[in-house]
C-alpha positions as CSV (number, residue, x, y, z in Angstrom):
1,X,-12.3,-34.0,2.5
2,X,-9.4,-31.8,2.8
3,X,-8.9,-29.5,5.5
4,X,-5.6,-27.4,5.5
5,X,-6.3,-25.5,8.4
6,X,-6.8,-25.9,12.5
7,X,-10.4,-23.6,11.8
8,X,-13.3,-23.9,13.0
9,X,-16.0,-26.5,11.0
10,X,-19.2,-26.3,10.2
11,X,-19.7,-22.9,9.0
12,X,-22.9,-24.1,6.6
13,X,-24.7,-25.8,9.3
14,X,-25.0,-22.0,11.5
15,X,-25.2,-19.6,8.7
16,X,-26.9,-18.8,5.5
17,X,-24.9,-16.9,3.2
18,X,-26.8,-13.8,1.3
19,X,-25.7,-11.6,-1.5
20,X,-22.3,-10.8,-2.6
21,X,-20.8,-7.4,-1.4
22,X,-17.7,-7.2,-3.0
23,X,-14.7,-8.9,-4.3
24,X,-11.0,-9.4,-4.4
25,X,-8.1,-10.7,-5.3
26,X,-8.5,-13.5,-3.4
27,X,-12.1,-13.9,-2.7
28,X,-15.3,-12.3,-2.4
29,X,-17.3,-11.1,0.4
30,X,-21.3,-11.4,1.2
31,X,-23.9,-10.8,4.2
32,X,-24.6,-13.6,5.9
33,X,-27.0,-14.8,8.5
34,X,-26.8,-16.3,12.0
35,X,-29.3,-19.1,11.2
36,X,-30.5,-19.0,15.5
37,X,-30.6,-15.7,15.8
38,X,-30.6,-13.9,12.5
39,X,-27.9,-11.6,13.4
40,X,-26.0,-10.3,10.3
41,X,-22.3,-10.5,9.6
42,X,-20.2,-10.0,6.8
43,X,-18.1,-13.1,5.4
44,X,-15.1,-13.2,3.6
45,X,-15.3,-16.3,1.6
46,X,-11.5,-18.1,0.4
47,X,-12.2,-20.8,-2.4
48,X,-9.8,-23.6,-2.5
49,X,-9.6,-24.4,-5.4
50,X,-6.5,-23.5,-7.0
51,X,-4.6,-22.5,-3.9
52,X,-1.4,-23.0,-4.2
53,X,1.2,-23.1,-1.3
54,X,1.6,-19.6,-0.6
55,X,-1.8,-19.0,-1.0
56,X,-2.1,-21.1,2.2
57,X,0.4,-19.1,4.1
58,X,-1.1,-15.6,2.9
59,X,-4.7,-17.0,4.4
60,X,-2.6,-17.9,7.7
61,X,-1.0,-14.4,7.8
62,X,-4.5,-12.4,7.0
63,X,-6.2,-14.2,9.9
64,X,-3.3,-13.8,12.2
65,X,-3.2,-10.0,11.9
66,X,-6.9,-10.0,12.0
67,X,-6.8,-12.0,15.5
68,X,-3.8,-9.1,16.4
69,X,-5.1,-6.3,15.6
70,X,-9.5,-6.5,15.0
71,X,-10.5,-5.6,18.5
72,X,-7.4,-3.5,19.2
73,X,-9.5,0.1,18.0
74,X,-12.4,1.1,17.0
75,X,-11.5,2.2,13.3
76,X,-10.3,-1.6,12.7
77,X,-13.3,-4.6,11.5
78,X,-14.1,-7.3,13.8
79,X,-12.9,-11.0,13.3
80,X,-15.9,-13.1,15.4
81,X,-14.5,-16.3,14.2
82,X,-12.9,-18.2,11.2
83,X,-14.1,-21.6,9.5
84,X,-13.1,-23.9,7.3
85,X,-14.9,-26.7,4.5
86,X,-13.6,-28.8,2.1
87,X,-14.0,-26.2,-0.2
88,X,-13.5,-22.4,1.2
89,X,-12.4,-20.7,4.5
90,X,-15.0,-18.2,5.7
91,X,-13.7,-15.0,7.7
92,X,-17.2,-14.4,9.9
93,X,-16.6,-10.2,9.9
94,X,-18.3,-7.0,11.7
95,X,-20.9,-5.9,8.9
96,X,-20.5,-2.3,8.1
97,X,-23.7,-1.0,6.7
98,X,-22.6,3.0,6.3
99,X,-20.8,2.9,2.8
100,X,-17.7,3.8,1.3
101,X,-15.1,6.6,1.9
102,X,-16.1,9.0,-1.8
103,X,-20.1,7.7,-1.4
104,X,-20.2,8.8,2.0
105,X,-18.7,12.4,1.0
106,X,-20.8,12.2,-2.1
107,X,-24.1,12.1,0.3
108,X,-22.5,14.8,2.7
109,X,-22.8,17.4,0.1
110,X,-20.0,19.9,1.3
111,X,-16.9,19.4,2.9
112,X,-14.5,21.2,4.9
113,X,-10.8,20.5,6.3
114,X,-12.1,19.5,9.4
115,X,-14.0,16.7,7.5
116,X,-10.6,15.4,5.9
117,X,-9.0,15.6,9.3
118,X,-11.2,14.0,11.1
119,X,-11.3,11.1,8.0
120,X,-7.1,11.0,7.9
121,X,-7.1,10.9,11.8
122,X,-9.2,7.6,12.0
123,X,-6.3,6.1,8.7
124,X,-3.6,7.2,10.9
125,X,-4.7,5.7,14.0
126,X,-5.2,2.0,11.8
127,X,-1.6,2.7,11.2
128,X,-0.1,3.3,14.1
129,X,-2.0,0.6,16.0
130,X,-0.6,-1.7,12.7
131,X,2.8,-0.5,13.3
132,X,2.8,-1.0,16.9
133,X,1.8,-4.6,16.3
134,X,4.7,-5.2,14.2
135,X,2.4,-5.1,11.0
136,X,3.0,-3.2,7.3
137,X,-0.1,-2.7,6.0
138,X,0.8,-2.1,2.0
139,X,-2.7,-1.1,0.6
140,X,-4.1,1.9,2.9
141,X,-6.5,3.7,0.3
142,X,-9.8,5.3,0.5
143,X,-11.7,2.1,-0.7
144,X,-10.2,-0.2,2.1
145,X,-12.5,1.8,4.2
146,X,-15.9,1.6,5.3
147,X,-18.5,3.5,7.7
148,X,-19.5,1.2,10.2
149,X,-23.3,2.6,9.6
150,X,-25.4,5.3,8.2
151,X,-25.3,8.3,10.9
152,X,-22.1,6.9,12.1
153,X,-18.6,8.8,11.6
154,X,-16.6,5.6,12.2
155,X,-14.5,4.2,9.7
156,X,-13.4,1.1,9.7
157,X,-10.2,-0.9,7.8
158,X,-12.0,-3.7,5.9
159,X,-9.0,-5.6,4.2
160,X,-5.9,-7.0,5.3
161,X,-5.0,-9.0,2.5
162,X,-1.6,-7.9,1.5
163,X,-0.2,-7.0,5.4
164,X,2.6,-8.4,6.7
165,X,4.4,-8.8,9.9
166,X,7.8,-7.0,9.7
167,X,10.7,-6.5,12.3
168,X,12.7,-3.1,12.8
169,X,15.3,-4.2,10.2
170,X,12.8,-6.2,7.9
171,X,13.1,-4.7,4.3
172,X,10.2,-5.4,1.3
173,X,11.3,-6.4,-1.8
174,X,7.7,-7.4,-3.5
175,X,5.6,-4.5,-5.5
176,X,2.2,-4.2,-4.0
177,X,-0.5,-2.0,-3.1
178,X,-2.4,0.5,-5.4
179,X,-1.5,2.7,-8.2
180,X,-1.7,5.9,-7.0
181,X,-0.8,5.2,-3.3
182,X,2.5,3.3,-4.1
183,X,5.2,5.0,-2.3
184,X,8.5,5.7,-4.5
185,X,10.8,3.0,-2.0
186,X,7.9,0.0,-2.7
187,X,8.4,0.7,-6.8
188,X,12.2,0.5,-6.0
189,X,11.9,-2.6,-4.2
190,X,12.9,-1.4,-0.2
191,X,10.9,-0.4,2.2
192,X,9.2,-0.8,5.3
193,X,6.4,0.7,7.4
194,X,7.0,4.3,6.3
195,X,5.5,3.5,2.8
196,X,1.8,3.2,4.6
197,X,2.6,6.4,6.1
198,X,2.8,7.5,2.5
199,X,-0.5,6.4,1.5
200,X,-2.2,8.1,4.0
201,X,-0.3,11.2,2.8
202,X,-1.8,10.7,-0.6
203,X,-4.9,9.8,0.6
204,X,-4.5,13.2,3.1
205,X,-3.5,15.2,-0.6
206,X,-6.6,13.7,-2.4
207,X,-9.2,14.8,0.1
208,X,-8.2,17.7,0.1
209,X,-8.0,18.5,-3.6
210,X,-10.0,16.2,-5.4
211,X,-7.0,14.7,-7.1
212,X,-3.4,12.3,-6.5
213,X,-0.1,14.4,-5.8
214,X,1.5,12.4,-8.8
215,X,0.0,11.9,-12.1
216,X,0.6,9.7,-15.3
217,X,-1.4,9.3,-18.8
218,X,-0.2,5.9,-18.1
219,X,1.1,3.7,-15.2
220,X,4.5,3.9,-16.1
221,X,4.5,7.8,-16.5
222,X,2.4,7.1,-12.8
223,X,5.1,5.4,-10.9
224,X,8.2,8.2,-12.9
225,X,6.3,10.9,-11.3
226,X,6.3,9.2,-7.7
227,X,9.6,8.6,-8.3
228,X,11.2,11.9,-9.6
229,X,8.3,14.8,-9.6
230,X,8.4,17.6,-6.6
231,X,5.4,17.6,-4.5
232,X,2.8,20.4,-5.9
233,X,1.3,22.2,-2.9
234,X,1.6,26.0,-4.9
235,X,-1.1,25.8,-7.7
236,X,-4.8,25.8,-7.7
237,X,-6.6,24.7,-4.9
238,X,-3.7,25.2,-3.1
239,X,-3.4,28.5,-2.2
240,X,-7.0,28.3,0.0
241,X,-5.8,25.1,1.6
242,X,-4.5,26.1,5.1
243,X,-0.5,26.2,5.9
244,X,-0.7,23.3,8.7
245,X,-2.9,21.0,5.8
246,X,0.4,21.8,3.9
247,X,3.2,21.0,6.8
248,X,1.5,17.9,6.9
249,X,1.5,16.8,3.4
250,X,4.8,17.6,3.2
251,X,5.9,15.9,6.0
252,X,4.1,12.8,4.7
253,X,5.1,12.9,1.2
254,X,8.8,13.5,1.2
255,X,10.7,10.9,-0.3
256,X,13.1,9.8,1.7
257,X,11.1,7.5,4.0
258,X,13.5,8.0,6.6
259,X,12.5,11.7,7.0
260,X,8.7,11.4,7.0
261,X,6.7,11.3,10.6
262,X,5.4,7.8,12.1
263,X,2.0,7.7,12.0
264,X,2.4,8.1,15.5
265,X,3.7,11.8,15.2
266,X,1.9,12.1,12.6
267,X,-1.4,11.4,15.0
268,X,0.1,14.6,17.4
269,X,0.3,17.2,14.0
270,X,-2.0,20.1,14.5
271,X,-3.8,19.7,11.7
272,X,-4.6,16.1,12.6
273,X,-5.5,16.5,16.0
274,X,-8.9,16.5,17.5
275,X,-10.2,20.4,17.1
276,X,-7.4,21.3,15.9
277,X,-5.9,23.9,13.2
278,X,-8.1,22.2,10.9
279,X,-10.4,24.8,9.6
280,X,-14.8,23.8,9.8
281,X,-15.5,26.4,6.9
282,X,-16.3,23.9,3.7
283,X,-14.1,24.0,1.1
284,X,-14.6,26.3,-1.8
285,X,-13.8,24.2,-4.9
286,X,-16.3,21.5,-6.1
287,X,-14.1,18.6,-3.7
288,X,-17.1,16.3,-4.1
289,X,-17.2,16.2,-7.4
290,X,-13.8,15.8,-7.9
291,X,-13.7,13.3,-5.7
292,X,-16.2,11.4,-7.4
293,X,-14.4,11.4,-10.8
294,X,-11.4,10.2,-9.0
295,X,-12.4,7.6,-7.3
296,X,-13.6,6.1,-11.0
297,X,-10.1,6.7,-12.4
298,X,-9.0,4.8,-9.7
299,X,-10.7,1.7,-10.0
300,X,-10.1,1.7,-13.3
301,X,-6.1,2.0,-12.5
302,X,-6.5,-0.9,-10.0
303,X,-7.7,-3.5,-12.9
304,X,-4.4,-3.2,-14.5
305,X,-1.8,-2.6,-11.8
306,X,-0.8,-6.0,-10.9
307,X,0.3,-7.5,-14.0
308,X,1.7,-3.7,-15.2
309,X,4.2,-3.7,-11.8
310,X,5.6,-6.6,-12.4
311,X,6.4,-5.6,-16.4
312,X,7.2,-2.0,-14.8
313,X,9.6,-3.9,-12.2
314,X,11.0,-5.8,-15.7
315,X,11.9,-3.0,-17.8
316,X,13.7,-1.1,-15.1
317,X,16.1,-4.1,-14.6
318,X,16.6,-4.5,-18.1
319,X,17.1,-0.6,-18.2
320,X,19.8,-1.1,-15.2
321,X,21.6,-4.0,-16.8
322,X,22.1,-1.6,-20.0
323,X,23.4,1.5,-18.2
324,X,26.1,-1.0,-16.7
325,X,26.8,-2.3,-19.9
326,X,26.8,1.1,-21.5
327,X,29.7,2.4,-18.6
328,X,31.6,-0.9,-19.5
329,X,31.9,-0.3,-23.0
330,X,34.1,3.1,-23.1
331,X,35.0,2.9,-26.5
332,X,30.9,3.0,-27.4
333,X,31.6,-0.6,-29.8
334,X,28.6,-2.7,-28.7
335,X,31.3,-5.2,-27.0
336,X,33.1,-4.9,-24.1
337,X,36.4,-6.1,-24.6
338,X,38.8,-7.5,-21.8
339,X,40.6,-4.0,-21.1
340,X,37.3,-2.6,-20.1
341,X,35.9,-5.5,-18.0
342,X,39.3,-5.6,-16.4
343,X,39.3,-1.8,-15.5
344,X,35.9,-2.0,-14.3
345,X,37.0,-4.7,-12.2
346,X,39.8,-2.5,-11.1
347,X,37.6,0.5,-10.0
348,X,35.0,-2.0,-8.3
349,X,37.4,-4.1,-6.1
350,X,39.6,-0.6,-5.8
351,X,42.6,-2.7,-7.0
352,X,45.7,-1.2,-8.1
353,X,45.7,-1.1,-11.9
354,X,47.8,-4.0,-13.1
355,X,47.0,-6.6,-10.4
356,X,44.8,-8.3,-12.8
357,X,46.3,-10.6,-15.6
358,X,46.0,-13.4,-17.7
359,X,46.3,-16.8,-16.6
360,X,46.4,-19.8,-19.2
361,X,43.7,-20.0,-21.8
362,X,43.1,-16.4,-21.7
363,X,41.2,-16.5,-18.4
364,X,41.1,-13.1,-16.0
365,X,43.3,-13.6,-12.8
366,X,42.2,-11.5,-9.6
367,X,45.0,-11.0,-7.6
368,X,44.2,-8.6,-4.5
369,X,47.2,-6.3,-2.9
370,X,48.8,-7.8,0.2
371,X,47.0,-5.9,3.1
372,X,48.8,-2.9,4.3
């Protein structure tokens, strides 16, 4: 029997497990029954087998922040307990019954600002609570969300499986998340919280146009356009889409992470607050249609993400490691001779030209000026 963790045994014996609801990247998620009472949970089922070591620690983390965070707000799901076999851990979850994100807007038949407000509120206060915690969040998109039940205007943050804990001067390095959510510091490999607030300002820009503020025929094209496009808020819809819908996207979306609101702020925009500038007349445009299509493009996007970032992540250091190679070699020969690597170490060490020389056998010699 092998038991990797201090969890709870003996999930089997107190609860039947029903059919699947969905699945990740590291495990899949059914109904399940209290066996004495009948009551119905979700459970997030974590297979063993072929864990490796930091598959252990990324199981540790996810329940931590779940035991931080689950009964913190409303808008987050509930962790009743965790358990553990020889073969799986089992994450015993709140059930939420009322659907996803684009379905339930699908059912709703019309939507207005207020609607997207009032859905972008509920994000932004996961994040801040996240962020107040001390936890990055790294996926925030519409299908990490679910209504807690039919009639029910509660969303809830379902998955947790890429956060992290971070302190204030704690920098990311790894690519994660979700195609079109990615903020442009994650695909340059340094960020922090301010890339969730990101998401939620794509996820802000999608509801209320049908559509992401960046676009590719292809990932890569994708991630250029997150990285060097302006922010579109000018054409079609845009021009029916109220001013403080706009202040807010653009206060989410700039680039520079260090200029964009905390989620916090964010929570006290007009637009976001409760009856607020946010206007009840439904949108003109077919949103919910739009949205629909979307949502498929986006699935689709998410099946080939993974392996396409870290290729992405490749080229761009390859691409790095020729534009330094191209500056070295000023006489455009496909070599760079000694002269050049010795002026380039001349301008990078700001050392007086001719400090450098040969030593025996040819080698380089860095000889630094006294200081002065």
């Amino acid at each position: 029997m092998v038991y990797w963790f201090d969890f709870t045994r003996g999930f089997t014996e107190h609860f039947t497990v029903g059919d699947k609801l969905g699945e990740g990247a590291y495990g899949c998620t059914h109904i399940c029954f209290e066996k004495s009472t009948g009551h119905e949970y979700a459970v997030k089922i974590l297979r063993k087998e072929g864990m490796q070591p930091e598959d252990r620690e990324a199981v540790q983390k996810e329940v931590k922040i779940l035991k931080t965070v689950s009964q913190s707000i409303e808008n987050i799901v509930v962790l009743y307990g965790v358990f553990e076999d020889s073969t799986a851990v089992y994450l015993l979850l709140e059930l939420c019954t009322g659907g996803e994100l684009f379905d339930h807007i699908k059912e709703q038949g019309s939507f207005s600002e207020a609607d997207a407000a009032n859905i972008v509120r509920q994000i932004l206060r996961v994040t801040a609570e996240c962020h107040l915690n001390g936890i990055i969040h790294r996926d925030l998109k519409p299908e990490n969300f679910l209504y807690a039940s039919k009639g029910l205007d509660v969303l809830k943050a379902i998955d947790f499986g890429l956060s992290d804990f971070f302190k204030p001067d704690t920098k990311f390095t790894r690519i994660v998340g979700s195609p079109y959510y990615v903020a442009p510091e994650v695909l340059k490999k340094n960020y922090g919280p301010a890339a969730d607030v990101w998401s939620v300002g794509v996820i802000a820009y999608v509801l209320l146009c049908g559509g992401p503020p960046f676009w590719g025929e292809t990932d890569e094209e994708l991630f250029d356009s997150i990285i060097d496009d302006p922010l579109d808020l000018e054409t079609d819809p845009w021009p029916n889409v109220s001013e403080s819908a706009k202040d807010l996207l653009r206060r989410l979306l700039t680039k520079d992470g260090r200029l964009r609101l905390s989620a916090s702020q964010a929570l006290s925009h007009p637009w976001v607050r409760e009856g607020g500038a946010a206007p009840q007349i439904p949108l003109c445009y077919d949103i919910v249609n739009s949205l629909h299509q979307f949502s498929k493009q986006s699935a689709l996007k998410r099946l080939f993400f993974k392996n396409f970032a870290q290729n992405w992540d490749a080229k761009h250091q390859l691409q790095s490691l020729a534009d330094q190679f191209t500056a070295l070699d000023k006489d455009n020969s496909g070599k760079v001779t000694l002269s050049e690597f010795q002026a380039a170490i001349e301008v990078r060490f700001q050392l007086p030209s001719g400090v450098n020389d040969k030593g025996k056998g040819g080698r380089l010699i860095l000889r630094p000026s006294p200081p002065s």
